[in-house]
DRENDO-1510 file (C-alpha; in Angstrom, 1 decimal, always signed):
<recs>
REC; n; res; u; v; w
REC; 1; UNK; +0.0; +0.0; +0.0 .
REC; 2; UNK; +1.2; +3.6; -0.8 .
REC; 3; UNK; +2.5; +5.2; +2.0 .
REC; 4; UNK; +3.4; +2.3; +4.0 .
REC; 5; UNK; +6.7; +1.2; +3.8 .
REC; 6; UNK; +7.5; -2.9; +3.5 .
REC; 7; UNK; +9.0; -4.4; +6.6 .
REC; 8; UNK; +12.2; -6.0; +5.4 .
REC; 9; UNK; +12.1; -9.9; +7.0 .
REC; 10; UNK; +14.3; -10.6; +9.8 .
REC; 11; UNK; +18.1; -11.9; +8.7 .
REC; 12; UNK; +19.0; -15.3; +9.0 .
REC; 13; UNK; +22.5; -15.5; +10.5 .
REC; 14; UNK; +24.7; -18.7; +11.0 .
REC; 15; UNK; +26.8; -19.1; +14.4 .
REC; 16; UNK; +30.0; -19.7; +13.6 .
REC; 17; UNK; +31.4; -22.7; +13.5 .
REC; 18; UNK; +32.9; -23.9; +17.0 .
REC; 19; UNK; +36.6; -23.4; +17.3 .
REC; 20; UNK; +37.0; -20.9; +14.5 .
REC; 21; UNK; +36.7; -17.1; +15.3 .
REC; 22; UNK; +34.8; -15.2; +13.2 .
REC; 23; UNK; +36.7; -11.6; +11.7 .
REC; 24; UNK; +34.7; -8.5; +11.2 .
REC; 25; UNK; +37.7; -8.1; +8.1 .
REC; 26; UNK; +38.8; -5.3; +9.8 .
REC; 27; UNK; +41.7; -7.0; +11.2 .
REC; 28; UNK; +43.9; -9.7; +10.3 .
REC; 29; UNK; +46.0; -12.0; +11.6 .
REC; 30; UNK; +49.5; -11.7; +10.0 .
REC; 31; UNK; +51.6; -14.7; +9.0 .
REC; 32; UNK; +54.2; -16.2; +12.1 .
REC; 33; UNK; +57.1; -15.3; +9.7 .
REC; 34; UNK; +55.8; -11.2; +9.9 .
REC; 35; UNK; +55.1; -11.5; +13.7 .
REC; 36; UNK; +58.7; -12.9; +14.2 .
REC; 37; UNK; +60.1; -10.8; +11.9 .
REC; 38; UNK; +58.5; -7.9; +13.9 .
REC; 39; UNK; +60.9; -8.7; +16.8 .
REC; 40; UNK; +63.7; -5.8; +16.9 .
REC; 41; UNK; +66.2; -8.3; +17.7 .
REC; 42; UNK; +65.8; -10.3; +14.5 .
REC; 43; UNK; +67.9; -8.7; +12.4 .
REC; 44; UNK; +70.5; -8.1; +14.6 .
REC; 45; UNK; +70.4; -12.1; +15.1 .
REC; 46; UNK; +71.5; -12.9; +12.4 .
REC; 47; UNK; +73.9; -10.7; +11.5 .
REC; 48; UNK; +75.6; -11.5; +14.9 .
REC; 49; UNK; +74.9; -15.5; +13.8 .
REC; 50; UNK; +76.6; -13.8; +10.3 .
REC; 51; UNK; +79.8; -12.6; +12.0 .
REC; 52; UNK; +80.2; -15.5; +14.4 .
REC; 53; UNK; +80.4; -18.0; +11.0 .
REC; 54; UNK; +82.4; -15.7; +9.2 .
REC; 55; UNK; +85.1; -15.2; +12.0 .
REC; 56; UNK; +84.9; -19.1; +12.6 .
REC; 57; UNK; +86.4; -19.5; +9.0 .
REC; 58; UNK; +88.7; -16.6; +8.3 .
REC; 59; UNK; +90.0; -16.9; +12.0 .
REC; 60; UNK; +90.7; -20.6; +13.4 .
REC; 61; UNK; +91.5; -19.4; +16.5 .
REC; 62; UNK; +88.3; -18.0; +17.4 .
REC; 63; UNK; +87.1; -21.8; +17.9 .
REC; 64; UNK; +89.4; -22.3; +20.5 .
REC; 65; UNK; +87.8; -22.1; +24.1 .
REC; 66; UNK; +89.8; -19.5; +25.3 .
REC; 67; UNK; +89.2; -17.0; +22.5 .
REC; 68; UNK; +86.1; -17.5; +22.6 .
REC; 69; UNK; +86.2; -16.5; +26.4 .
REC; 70; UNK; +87.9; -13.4; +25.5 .
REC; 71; UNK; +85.0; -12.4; +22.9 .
REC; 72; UNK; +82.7; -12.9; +25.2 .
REC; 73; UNK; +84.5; -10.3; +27.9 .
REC; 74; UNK; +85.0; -7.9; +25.3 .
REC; 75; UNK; +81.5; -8.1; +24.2 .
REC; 76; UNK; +80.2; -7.9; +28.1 .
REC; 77; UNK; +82.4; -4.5; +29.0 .
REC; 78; UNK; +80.7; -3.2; +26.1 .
REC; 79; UNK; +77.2; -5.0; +26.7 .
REC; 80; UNK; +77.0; -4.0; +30.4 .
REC; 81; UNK; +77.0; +0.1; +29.4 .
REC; 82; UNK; +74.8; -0.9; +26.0 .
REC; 83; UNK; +71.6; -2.2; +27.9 .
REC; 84; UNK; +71.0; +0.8; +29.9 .
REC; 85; UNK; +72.0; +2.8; +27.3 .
REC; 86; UNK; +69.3; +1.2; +25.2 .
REC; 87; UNK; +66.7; +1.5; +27.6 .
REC; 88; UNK; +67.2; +5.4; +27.1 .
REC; 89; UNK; +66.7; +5.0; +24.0 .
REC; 90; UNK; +63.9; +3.3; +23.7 .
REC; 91; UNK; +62.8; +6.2; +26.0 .
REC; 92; UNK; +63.1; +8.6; +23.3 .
REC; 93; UNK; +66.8; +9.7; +24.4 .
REC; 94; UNK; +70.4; +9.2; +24.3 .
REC; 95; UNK; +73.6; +9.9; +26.7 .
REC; 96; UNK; +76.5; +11.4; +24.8 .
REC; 97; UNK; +78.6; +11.2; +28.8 .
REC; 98; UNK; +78.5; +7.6; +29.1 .
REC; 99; UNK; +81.7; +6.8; +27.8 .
REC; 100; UNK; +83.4; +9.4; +30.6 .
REC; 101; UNK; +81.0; +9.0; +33.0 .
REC; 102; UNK; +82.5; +5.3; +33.0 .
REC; 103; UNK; +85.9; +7.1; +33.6 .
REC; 104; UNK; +84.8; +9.6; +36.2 .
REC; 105; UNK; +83.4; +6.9; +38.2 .
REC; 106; UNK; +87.2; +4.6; +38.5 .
REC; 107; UNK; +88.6; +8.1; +39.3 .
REC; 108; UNK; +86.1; +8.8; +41.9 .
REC; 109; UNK; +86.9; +6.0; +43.7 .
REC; 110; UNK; +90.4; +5.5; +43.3 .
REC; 111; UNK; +91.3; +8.8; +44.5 .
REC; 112; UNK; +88.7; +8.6; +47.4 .
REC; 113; UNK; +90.0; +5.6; +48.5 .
REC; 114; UNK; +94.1; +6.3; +48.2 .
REC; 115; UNK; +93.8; +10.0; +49.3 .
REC; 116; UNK; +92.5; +9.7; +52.1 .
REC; 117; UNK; +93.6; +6.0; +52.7 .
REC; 118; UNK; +89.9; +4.4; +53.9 .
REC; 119; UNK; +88.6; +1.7; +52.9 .
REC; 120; UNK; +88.3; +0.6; +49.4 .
REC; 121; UNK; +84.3; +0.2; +50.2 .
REC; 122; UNK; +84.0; +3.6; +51.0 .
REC; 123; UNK; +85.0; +4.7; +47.3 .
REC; 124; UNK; +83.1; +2.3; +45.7 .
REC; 125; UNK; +80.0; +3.3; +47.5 .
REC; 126; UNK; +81.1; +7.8; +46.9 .
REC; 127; UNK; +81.4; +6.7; +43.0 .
REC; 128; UNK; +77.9; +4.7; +42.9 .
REC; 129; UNK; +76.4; +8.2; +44.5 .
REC; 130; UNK; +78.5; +10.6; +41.9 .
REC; 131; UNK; +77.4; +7.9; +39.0 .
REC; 132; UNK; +73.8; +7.9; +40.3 .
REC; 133; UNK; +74.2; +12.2; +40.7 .
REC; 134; UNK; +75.5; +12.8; +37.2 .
REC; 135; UNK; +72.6; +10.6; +35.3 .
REC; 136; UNK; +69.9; +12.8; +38.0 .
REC; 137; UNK; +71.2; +16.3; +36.3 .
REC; 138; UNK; +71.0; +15.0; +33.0 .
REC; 139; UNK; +67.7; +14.1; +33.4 .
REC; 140; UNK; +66.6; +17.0; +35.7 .
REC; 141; UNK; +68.5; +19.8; +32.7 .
REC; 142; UNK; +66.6; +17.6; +30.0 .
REC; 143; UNK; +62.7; +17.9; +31.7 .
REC; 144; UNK; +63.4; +21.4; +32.7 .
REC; 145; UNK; +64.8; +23.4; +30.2 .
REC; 146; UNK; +63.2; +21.1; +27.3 .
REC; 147; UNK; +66.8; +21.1; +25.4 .
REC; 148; UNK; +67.3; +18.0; +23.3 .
REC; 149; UNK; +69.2; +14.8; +24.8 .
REC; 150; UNK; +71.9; +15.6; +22.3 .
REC; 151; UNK; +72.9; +19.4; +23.8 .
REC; 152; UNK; +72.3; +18.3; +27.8 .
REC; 153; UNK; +74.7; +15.6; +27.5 .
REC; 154; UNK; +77.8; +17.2; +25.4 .
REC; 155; UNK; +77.6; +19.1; +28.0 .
REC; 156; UNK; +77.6; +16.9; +30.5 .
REC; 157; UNK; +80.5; +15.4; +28.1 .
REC; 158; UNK; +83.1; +18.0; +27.8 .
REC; 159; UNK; +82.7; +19.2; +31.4 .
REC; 160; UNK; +83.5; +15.6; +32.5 .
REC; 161; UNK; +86.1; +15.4; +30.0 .
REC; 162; UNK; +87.9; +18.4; +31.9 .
REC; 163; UNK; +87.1; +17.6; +35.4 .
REC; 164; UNK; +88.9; +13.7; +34.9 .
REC; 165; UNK; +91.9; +15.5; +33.4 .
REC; 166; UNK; +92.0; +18.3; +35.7 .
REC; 167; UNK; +91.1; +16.9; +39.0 .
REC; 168; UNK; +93.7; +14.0; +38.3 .
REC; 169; UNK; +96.5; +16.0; +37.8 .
REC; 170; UNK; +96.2; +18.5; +40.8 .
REC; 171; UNK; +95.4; +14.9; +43.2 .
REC; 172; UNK; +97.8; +13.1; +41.8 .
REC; 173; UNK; +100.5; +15.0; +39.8 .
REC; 174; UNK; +100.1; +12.6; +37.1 .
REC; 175; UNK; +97.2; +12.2; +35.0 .
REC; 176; UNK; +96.5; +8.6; +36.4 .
REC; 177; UNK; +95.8; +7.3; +39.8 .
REC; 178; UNK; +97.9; +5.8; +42.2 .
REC; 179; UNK; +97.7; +1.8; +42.3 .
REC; 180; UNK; +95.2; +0.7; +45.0 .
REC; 181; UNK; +96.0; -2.9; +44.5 .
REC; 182; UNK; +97.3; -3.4; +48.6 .
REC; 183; UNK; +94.5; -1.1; +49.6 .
REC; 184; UNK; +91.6; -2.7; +52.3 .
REC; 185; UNK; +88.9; -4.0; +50.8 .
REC; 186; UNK; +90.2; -4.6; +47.4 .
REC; 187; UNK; +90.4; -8.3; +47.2 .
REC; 188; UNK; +86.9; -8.6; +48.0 .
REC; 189; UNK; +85.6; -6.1; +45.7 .
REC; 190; UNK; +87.8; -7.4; +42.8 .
REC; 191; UNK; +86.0; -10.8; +43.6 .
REC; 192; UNK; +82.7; -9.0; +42.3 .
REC; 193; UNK; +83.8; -6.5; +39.8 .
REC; 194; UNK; +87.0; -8.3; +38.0 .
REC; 195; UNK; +87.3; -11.9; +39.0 .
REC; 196; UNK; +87.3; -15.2; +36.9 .
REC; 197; UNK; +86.3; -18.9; +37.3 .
REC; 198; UNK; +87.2; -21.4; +35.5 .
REC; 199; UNK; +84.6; -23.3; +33.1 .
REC; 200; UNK; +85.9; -26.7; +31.7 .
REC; 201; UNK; +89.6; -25.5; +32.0 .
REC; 202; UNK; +89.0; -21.7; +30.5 .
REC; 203; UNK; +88.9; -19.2; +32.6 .
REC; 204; UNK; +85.8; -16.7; +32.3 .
REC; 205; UNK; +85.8; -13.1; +33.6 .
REC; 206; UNK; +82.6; -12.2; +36.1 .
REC; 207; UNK; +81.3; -9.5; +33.8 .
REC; 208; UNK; +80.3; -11.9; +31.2 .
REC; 209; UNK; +77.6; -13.3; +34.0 .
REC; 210; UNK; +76.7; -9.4; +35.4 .
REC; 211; UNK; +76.1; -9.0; +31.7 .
REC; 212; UNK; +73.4; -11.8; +31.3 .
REC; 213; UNK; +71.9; -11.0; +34.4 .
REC; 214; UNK; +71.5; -7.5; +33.5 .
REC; 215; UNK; +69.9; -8.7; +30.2 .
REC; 216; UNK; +67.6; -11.0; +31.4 .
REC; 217; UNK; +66.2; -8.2; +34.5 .
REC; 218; UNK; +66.1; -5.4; +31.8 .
REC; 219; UNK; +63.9; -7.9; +29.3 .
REC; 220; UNK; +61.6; -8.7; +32.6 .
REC; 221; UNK; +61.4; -5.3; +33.2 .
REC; 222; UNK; +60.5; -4.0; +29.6 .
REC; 223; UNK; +58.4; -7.0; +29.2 .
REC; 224; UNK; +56.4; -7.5; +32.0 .
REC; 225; UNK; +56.6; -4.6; +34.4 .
REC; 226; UNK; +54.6; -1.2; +34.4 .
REC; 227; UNK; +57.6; +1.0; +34.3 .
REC; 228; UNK; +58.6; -1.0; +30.9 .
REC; 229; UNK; +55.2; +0.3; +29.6 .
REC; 230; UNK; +56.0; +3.4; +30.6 .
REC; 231; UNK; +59.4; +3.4; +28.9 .
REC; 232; UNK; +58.1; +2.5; +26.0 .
REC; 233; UNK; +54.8; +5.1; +26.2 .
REC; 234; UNK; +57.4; +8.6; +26.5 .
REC; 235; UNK; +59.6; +7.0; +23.9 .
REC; 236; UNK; +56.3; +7.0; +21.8 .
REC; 237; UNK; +55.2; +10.2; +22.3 .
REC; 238; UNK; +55.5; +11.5; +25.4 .
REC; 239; UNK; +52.8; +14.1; +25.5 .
REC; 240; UNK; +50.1; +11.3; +24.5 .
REC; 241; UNK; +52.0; +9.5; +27.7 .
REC; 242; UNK; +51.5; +12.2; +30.4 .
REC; 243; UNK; +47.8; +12.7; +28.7 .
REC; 244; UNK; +47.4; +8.9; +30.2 .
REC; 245; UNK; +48.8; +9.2; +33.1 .
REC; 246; UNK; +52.9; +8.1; +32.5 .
REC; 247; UNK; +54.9; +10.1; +34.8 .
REC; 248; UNK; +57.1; +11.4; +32.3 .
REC; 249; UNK; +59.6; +13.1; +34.3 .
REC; 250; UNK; +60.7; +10.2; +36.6 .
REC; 251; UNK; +61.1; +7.7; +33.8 .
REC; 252; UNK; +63.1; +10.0; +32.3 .
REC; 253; UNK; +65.3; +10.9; +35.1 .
REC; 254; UNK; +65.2; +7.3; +36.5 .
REC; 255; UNK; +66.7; +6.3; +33.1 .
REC; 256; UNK; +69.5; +8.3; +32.8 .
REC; 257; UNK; +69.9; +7.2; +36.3 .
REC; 258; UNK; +70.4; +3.7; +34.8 .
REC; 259; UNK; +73.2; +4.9; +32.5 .
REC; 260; UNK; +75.2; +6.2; +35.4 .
REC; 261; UNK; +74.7; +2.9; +37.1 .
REC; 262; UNK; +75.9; +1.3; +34.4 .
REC; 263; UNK; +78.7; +3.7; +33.9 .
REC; 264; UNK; +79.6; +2.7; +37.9 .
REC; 265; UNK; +79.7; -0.9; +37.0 .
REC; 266; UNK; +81.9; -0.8; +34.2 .
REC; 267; UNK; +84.2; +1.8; +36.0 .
REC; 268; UNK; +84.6; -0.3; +38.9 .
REC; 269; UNK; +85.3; -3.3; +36.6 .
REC; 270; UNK; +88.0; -1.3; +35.2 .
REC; 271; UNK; +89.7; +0.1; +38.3 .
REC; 272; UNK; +89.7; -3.6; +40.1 .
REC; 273; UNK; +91.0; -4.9; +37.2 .
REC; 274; UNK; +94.2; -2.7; +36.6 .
REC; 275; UNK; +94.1; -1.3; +40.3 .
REC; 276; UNK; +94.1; +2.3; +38.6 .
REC; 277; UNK; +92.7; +4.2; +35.5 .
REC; 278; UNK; +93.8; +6.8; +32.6 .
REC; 279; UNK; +92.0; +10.0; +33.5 .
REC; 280; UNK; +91.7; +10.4; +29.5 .
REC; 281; UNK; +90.5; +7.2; +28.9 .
REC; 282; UNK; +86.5; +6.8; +27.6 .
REC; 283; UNK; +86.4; +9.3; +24.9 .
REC; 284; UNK; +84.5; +8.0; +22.2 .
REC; 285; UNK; +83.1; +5.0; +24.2 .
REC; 286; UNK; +79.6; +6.5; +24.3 .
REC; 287; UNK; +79.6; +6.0; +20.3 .
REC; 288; UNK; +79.9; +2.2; +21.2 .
REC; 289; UNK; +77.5; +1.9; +23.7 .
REC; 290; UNK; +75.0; +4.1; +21.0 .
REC; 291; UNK; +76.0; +1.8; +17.8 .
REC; 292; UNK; +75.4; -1.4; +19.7 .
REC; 293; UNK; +71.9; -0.1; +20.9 .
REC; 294; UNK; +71.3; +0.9; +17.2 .
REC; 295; UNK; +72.6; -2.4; +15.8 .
REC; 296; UNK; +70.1; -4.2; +18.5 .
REC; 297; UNK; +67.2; -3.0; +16.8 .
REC; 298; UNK; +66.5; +1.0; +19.1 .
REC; 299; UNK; +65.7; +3.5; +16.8 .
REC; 300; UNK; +67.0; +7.0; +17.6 .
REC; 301; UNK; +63.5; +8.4; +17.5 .
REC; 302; UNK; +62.3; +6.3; +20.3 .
REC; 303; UNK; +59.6; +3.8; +21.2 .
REC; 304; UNK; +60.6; +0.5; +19.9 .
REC; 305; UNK; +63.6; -1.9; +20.7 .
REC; 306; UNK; +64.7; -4.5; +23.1 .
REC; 307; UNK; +67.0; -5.4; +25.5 .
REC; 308; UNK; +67.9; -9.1; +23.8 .
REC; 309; UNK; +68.9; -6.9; +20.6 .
REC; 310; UNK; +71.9; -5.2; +22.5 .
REC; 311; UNK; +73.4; -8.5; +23.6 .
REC; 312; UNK; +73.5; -9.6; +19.9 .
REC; 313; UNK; +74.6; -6.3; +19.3 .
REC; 314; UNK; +77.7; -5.9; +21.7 .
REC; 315; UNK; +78.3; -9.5; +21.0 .
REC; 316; UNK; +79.1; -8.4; +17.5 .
REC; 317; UNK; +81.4; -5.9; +18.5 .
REC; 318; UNK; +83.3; -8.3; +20.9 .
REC; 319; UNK; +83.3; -10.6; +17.9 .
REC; 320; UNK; +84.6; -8.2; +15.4 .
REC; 321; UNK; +87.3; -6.5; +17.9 .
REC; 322; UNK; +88.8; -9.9; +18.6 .
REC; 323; UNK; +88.2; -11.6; +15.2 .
REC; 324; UNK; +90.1; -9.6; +13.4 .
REC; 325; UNK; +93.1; -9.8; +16.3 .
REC; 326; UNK; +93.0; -13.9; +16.0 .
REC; 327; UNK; +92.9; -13.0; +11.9 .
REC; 328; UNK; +96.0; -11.4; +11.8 .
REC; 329; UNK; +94.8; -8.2; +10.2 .
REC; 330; UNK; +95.3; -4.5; +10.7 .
REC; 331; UNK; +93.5; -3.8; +14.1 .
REC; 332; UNK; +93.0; +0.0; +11.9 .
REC; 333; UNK; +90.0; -2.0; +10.1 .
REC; 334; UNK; +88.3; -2.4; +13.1 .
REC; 335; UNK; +86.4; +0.9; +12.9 .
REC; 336; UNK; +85.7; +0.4; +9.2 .
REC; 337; UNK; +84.2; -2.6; +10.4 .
REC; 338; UNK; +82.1; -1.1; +12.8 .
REC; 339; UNK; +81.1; +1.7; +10.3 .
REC; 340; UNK; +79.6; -1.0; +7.8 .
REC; 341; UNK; +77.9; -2.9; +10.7 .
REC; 342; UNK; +76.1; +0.0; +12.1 .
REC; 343; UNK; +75.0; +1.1; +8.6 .
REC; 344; UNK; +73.9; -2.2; +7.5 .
REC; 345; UNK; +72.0; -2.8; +10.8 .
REC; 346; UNK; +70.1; +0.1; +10.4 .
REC; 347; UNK; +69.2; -0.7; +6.6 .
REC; 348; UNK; +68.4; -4.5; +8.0 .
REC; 349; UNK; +66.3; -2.8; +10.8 .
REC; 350; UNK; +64.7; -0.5; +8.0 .
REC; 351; UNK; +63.8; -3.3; +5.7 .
REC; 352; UNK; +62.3; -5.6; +8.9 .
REC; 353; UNK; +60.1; -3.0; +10.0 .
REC; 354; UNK; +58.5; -1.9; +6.6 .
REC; 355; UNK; +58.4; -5.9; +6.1 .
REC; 356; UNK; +56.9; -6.5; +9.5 .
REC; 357; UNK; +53.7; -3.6; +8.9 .
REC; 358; UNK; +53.2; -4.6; +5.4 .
REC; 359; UNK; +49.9; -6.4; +4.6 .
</recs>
């Protein structure tokens, strides 16, 4: 009839069958290979698998036990300093004073110690509060004045620089410090910072086992902890992230916090393990502990990486600094070799991502 209009009859749906989702084809699920190849640390994986095969071939002595021992110490001095360093990263930011941080901290408590002849303890304990201090005022210049990572920490980087070099020669007379080997307290803190044990007749320095602890606690806590979400959330976008909730200025702080403990770690292992330090020592260190991070699968713009990437990262380093040792080449190559790694991680980590987000 005209001016009525037809009720349309009722739709007949059919319940999906049991076991099998239904999609509403606005999502879908992508193949295992694109979820795995979404992992940051992929590509890093296998170029550190790459390395390890190529170095097994062009240097027979790598396969021995005991070079293969000192890999894996170079690789963890480096490693150590590269996980916190990546966890800043992922944050959004990067620490251009960790490589003399590292330095500052030996000096701090060498000099402490010898100086004023206490305890060893005692230094170690002033340099973990200096460490802790000098990642605080990064952090606290970078959330106040707004300046990028980059400006904050070259100058945190050159006034460093000076104070090692400066404070060292007007303590000292010299520009290293004294030997602290007979010193109380340094046998026992050597035991933690710079000893060895012996695995099937090869002996293996501590730091290789701080460094896989300090892998496996910064995967927990990026994986399965609310400050890892919030590391991740500022790295993002960290406007979006205070809009939410994420309390933006600790986990900044409280990461560049974690670089000066690192950098406290590394300088003690350095001080117990040749009882005193270079005060010039660590320039260019923090390009290192950035390229390994990079080659791990952190981009500089923040918000996506790992903390299993680094490993394979300063693992590749360790690899290529001793490989070409045990090869019997130029040791000048090893910075052309680290050149062509860092670029050809990033291209890798380029092509992964566009590979993982494609439909």
């Amino acid at each position: 009839m005209i001016g009525m209009t037809q009720q349309a009859a009722p739709a007949v749906t059919t319940p999906p069958a049991p076991g099998r989702k239904e999609s509403d084809g606005r999502t879908a699920r992508r193949p295992p290979a694109l979820r795995l190849l979404a992992r940051p640390e992929v590509g890093v994986f296998l170029g550190a698998v790459a390395v390890f095969v190529f170095f097994l071939v062009a240097a027979p002595t790598v396969r021995q036990g005991s070079s293969m021992a000192t890999v894996l110490y170079q690789s963890s001095t480096i490693g150590i300093m590269a996980l916190p360093v990546a966890l800043l990263m992922i944050g959004g930011e990067f620490d251009l004073s960790a490589g003399v941080a590292v330095i500052t901290s030996a000096l701090t408590a060498s000099m402490l110690s010898y100086q004023l002849t206490l305890n060893v303890w005692m230094g170690v304990v002033v340099a973990l509060v200096v460490s802790l201090g000098i990642g605080a005022f990064n952090g606290w210049m970078l959330v106040k004045t707004g300046l990028p990572s980059f400006l904050v920490t070259l100058g945190t980087f050159l006034i460093l620089q000076g104070v090692n070099l400066a404070v060292t020669k007007l303590v000292t007379g010299n520009v290293a410090t004294d030997d602290i080997s007979d010193m109380d307290g340094f046998d026992q803190a050597k035991k933690i910072f710079a000893s060895s044990f012996d695995v099937g007749g090869v002996q293996v320095k501590i730091t290789v086992v701080w460094w896989l602890f300090y892998a496996a606690l910064a995967t927990w806590v990026l994986l399965r902890t609310k400050y890892g979400n919030w590391i991740f959330a500022v790295g993002g976008n960290k406007d979006s992230a205070r809009a939410v909730g994420v309390p933006v200025t600790f986990t900044k702080i409280s990461l560049f916090m974690l670089v000066g403990f690192g950098a406290w770690f590394v300088g003690m292992h350095q001080l117990f393990s040749f009882n005193t330090v270079q005060s010039g020592e660590g320039v260019g260190q923090e390009l290192i502990y950035i390229a390994a991070a990079v080659i791990g699968g952190c981009l500089l713009t923040g918000g996506y990486g790992s903390a299993i990437g680094p490993v394979f990262g300063a693992f590749m380093f360790g690899m290529v600094n001793q490989g070409i040792v045990y090869a019997g080449w130029n040791p000048d190559w090893f910075k052309a070799f680290l050149g062509v790694m860092l670029l050809g991680a990033v291209l890798i980590n380029l092509w992964v991502q566009r590979t993982a987000t494609r439909r």
